[in-house]
Backbone as a chain_set.jsonl record, in Angstrom:
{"seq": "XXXXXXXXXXXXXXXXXXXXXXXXXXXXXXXXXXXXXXXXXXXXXXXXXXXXXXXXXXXXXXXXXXXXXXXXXXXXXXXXXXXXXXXXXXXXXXXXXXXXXXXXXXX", "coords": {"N": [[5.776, -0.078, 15.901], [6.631, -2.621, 13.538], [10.142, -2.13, 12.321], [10.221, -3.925, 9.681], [7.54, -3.472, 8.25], [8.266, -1.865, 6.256], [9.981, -2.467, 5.406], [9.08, -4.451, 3.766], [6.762, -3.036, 2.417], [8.271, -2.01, 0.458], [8.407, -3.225, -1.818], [7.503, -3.956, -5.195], [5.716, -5.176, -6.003], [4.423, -6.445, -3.859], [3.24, -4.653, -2.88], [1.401, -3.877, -5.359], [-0.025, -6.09, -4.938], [-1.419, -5.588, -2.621], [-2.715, -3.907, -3.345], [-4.373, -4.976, -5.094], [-5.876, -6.654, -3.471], [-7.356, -4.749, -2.422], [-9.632, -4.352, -3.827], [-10.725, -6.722, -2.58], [-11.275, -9.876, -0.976], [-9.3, -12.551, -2.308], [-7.746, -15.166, -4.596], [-4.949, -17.115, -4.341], [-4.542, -17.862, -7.226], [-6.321, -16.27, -8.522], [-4.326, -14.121, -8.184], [-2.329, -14.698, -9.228], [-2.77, -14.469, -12.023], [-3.591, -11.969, -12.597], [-1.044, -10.515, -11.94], [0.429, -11.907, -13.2], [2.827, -12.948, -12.764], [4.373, -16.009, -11.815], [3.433, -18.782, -9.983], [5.009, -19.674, -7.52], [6.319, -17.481, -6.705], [4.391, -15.524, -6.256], [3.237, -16.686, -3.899], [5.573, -16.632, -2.064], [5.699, -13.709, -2.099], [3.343, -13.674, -0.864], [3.468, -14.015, 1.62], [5.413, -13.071, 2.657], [3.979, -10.74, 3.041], [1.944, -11.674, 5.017], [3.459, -12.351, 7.033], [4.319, -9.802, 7.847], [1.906, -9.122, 8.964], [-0.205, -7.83, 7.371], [-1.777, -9.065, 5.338], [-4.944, -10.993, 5.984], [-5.036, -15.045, 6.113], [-7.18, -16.974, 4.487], [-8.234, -20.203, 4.287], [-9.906, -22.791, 2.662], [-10.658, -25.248, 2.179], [-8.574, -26.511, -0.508], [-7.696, -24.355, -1.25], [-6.517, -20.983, -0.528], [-7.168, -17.875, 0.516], [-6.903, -14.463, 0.518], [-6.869, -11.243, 2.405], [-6.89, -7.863, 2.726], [-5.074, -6.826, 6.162], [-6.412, -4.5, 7.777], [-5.833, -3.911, 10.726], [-3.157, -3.37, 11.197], [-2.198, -2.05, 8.679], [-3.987, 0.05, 9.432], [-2.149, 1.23, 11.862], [-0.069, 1.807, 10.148], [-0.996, 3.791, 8.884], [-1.605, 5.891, 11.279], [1.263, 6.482, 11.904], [2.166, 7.912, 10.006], [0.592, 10.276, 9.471], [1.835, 12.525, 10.852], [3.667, 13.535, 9.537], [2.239, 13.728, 6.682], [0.717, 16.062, 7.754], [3.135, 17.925, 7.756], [3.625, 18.103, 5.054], [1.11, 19.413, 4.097], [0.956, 22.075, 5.4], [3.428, 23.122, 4.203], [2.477, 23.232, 1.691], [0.432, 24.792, 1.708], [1.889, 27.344, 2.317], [3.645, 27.198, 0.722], [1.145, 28.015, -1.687], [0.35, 29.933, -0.825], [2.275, 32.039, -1.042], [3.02, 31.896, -4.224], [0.368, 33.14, -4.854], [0.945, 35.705, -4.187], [2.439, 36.391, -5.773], [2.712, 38.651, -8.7], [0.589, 37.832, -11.741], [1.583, 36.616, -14.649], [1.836, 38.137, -18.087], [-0.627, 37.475, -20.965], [0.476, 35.646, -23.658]], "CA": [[5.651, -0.698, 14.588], [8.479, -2.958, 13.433], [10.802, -1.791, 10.92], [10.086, -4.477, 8.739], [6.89, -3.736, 7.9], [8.292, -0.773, 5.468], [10.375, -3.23, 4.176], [8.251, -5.373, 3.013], [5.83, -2.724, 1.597], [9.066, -1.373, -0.099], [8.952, -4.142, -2.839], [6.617, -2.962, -6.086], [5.105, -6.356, -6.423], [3.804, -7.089, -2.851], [2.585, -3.366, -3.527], [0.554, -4.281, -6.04], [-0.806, -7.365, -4.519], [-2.006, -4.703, -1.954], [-3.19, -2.892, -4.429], [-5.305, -5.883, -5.861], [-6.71, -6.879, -2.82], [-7.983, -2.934, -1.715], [-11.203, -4.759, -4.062], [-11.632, -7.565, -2.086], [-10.679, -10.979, -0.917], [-8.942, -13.363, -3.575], [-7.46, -16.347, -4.129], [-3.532, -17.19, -4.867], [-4.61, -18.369, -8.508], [-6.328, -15.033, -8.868], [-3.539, -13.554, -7.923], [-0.929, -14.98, -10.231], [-3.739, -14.074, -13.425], [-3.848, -10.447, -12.352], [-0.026, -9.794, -11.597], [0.91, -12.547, -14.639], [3.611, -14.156, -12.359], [4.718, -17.681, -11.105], [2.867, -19.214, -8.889], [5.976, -19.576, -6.251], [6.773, -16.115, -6.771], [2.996, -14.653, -5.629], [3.336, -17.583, -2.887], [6.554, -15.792, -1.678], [5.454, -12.168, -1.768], [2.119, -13.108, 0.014], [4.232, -15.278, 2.496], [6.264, -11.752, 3.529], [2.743, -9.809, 3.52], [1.091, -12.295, 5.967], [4.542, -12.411, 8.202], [4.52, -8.475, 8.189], [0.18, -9.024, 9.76], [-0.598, -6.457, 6.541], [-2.811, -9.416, 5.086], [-5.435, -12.378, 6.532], [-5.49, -15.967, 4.968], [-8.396, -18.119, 4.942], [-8.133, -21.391, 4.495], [-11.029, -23.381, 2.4], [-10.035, -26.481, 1.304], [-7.455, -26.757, -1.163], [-7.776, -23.013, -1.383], [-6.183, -20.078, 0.261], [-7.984, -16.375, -0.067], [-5.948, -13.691, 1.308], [-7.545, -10.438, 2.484], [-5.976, -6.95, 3.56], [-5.463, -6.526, 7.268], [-6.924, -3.071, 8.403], [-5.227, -3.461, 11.895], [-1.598, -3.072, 10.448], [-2.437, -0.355, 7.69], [-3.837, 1.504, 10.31], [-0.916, 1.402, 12.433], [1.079, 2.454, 9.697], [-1.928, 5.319, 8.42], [-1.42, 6.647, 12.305], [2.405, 6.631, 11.961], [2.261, 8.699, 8.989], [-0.064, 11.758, 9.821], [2.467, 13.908, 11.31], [4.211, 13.78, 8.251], [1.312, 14.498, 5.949], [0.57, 17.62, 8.342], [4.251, 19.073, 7.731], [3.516, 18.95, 3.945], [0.046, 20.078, 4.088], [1.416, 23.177, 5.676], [4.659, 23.646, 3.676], [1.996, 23.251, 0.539], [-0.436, 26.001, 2.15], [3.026, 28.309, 2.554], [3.467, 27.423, -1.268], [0.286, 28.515, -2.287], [0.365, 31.749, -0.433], [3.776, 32.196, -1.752], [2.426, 32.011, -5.355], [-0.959, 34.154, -4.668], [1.696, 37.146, -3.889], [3.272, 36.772, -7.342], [2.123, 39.182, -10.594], [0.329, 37.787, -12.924], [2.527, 37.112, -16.48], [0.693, 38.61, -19.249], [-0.925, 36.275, -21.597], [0.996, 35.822, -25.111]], "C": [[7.025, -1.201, 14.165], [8.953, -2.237, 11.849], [10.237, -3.138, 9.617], [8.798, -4.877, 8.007], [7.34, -2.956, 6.527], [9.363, -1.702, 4.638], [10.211, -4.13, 3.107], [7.312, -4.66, 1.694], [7.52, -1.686, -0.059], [9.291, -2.102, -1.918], [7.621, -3.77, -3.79], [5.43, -4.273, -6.065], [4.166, -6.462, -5.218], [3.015, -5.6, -2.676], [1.08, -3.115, -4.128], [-0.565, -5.479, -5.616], [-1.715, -6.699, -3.295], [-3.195, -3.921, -2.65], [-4.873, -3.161, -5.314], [-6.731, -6.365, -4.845], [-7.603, -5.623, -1.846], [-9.753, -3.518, -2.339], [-11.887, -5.829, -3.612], [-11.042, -8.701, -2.079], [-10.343, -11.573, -2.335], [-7.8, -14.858, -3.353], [-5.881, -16.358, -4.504], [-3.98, -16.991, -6.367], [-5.15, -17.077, -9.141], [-5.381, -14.023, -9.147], [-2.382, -13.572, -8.784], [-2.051, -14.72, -11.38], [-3.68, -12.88, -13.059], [-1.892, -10.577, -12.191], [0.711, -11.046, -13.475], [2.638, -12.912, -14.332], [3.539, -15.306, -11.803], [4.457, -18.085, -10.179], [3.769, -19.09, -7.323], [6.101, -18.565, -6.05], [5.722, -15.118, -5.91], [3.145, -15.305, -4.411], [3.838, -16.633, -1.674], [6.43, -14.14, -0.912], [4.069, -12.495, -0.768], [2.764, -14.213, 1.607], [4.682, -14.022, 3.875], [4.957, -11.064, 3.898], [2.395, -10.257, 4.539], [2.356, -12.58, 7.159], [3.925, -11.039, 8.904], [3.117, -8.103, 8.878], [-0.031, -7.795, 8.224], [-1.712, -7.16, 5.515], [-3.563, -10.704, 5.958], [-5.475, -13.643, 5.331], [-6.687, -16.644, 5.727], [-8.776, -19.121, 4.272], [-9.758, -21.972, 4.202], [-10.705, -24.527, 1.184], [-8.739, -26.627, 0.659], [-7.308, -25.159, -1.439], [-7.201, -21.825, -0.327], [-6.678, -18.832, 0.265], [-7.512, -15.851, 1.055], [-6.995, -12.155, 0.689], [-6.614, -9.145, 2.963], [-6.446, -7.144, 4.754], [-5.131, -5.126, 7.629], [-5.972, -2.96, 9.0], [-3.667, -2.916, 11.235], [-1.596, -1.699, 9.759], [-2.816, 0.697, 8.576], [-2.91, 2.412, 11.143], [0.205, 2.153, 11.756], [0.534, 3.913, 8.872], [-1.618, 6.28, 9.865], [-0.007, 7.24, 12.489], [2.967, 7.723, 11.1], [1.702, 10.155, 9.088], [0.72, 12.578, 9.994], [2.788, 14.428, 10.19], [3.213, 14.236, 6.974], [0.921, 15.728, 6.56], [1.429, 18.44, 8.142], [3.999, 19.491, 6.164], [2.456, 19.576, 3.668], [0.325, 21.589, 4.464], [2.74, 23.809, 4.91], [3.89, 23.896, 2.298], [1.329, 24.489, 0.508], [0.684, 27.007, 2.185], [3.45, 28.504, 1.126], [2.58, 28.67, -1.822], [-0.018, 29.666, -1.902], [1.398, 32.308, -1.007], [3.386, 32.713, -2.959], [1.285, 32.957, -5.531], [-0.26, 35.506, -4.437], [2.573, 37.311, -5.231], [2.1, 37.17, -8.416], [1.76, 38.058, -11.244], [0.86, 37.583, -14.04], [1.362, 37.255, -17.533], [0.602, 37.642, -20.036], [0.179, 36.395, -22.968], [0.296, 36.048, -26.346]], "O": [[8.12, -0.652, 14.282], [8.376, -1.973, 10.794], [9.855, -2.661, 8.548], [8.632, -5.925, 7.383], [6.759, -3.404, 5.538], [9.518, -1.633, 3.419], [10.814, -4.451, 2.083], [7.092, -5.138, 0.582], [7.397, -1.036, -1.097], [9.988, -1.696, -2.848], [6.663, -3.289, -3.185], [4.235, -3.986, -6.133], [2.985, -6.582, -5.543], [1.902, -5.756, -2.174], [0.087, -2.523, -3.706], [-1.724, -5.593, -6.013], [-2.746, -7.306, -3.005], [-4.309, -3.522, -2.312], [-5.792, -2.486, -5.778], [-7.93, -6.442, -5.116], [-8.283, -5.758, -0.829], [-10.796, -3.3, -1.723], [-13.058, -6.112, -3.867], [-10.238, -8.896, -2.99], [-10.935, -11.215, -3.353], [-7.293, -15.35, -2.345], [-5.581, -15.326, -5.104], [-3.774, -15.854, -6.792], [-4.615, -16.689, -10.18], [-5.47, -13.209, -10.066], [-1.622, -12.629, -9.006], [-1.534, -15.739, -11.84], [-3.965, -12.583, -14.218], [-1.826, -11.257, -13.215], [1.288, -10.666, -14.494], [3.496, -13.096, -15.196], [2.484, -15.605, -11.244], [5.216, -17.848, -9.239], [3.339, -18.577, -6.29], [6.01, -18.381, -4.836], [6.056, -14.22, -5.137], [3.221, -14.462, -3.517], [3.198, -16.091, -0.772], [6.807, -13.633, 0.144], [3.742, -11.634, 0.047], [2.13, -14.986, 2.326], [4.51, -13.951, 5.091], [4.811, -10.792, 5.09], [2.391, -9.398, 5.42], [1.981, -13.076, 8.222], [3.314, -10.97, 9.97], [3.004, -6.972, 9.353], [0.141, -6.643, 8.62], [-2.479, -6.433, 4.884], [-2.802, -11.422, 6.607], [-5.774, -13.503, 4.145], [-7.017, -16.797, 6.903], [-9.768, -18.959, 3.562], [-10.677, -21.811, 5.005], [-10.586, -24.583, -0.04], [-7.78, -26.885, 1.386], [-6.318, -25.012, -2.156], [-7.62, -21.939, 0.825], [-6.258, -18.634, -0.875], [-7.543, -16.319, 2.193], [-7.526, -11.887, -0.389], [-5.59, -9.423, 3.587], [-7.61, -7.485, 4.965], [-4.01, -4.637, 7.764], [-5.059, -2.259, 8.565], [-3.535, -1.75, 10.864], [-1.151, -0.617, 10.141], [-2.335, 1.828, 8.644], [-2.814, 3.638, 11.209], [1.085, 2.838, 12.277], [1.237, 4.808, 8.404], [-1.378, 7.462, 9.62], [0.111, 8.304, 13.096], [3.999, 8.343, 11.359], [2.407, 11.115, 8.775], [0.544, 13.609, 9.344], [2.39, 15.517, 9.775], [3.593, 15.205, 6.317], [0.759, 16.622, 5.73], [1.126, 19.632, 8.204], [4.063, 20.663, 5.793], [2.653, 20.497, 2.876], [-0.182, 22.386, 3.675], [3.003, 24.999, 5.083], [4.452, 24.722, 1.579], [1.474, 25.263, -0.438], [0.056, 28.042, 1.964], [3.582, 29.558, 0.504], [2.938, 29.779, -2.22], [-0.657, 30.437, -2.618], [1.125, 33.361, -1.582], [3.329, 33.941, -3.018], [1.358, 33.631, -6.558], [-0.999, 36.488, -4.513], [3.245, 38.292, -5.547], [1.121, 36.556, -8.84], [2.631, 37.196, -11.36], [0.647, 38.551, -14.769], [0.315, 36.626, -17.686], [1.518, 36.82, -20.053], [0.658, 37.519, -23.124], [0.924, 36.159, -27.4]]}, "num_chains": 1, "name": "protein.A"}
C-alpha cells in the first residue's frame, strides 16, 4: 500500500467527502452543497481521492458522479487489523484491571 494513500486520507475535508459518499454515489455539485465549498476546491480534493484509487468517477455527460472504491479501503481495513487486535487486548487487560478494584462507596 503506498504511503500516500494515508496522506491523502490525512486531510479533514477529503475525509468528509468520504464520509458523504459512505451513502452513495454523487455528483461534484452535490458535493460542493453538502461540504459548502468552492467548486475548484471539491474538484481538487476529489482529484487527490481518485489519484490515491479510494474513489470511482463516472462520467455522464456534462456530469461526473464519484463513488467510494471498496478495493482500496479494503486494503487499508486489512492493513489495520493487527493494530485494532493490540488495543482490543490492551482494552480487555483494562477491564480486568478495573474488575479487581473495590467498589467506592456511594455519597
Amino acid at each position: 500500500m503506498a504511503r500516500d494513500v494515508f496522506e491523502v486520507l490525512a486531510d479533514p475535508t477529503r475525509r468528509r467527502i468520504l464520509d458523504l459518499l459512505r451513502e452513495g454515489e454523487r455528483t461534484v455539485g452535490d458535493l460542493v452543497g453538502a461540504l459548502g465549498t468552492a467548486q475548484p476546491n471539491v474538484s481538487k480534493h476529489l482529484k487527490m481521492l481518485d489519484a490515491a484509487a479510494l474513489v470511482r468517477v463516472r462520467v455522464d455527460g456534462p456530469r461526473r458522479h464519484y463513488a467510494l472504491d471498496p478495493g482500496r479501503l479494503r486494503e487499508i481495513e486489512a492493513w489495520l487489523a493487527p493494530f485494532r487486535e493490540i488495543w482490543a487486548d490492551r482494552l480487555d487487560d483494562l477491564e480486568t484491571y478495573l474488575d479487581t478494584l473495590p467498589d467506592e462507596p456511594a455519597e
